[in-house]
C-alpha positions as CSV (number, residue, x, y, z in Angstrom):
1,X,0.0,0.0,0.0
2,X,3.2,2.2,-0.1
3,X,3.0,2.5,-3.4
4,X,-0.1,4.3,-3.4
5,X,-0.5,8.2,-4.1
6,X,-2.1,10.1,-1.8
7,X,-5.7,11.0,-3.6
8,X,-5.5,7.2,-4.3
9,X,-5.1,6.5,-0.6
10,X,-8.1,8.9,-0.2
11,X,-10.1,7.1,-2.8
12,X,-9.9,3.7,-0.8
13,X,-10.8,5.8,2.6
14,X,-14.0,7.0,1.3
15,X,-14.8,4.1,-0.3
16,X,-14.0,1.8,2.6
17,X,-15.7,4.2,4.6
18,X,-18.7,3.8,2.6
19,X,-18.6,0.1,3.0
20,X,-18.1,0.8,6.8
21,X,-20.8,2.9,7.5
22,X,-23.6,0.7,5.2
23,X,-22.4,-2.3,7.0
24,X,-22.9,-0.3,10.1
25,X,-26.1,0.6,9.4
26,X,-27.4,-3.0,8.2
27,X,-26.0,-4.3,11.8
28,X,-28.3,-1.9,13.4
29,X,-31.4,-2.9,11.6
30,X,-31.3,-6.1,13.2
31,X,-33.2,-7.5,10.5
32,X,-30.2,-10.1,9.4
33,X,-30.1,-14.0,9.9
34,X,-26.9,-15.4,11.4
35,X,-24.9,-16.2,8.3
36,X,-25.6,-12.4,7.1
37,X,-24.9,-10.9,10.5
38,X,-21.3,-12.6,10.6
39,X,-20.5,-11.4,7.1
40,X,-21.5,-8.2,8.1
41,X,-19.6,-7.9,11.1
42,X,-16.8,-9.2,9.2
43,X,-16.5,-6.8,6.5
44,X,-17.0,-3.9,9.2
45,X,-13.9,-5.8,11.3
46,X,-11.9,-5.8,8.3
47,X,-12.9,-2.2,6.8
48,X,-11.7,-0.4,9.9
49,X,-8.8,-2.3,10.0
50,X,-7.9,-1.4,6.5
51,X,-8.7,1.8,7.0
52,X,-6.5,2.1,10.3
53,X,-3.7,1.4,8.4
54,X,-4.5,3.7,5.3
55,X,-5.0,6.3,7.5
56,X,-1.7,6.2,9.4
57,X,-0.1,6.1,6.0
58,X,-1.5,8.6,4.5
């Protein structure tokens, strides 16, 4: 991810932020079987961690 310019690295913010935020707000609907919740809570797990680390480097 080094290799990245910055308004690339601010490209993959938004959009993981995005992805955060709608996965977010799909957990709080609480409308979701047990297979979707844990894919859910997945991809918010893993979009914060990616974003952790884009943002320090960034």
């Amino acid at each position: 991810m080094k290799d990245l310019t910055f308004a690339e690295k601010q490209f993959i913010i938004s959009s993981l932020n995005e992805t955060f935020h709608n996965a977010q707000n799909k957990l709080n609907a609480g409308n979701l079987g047990d297979v979707e919740r844990a894919m859910i809570e997945q991809t918010v797990k893993k979009a914060k961690e990616i974003l952790l680390k884009l943002e320090l480097t960034a």
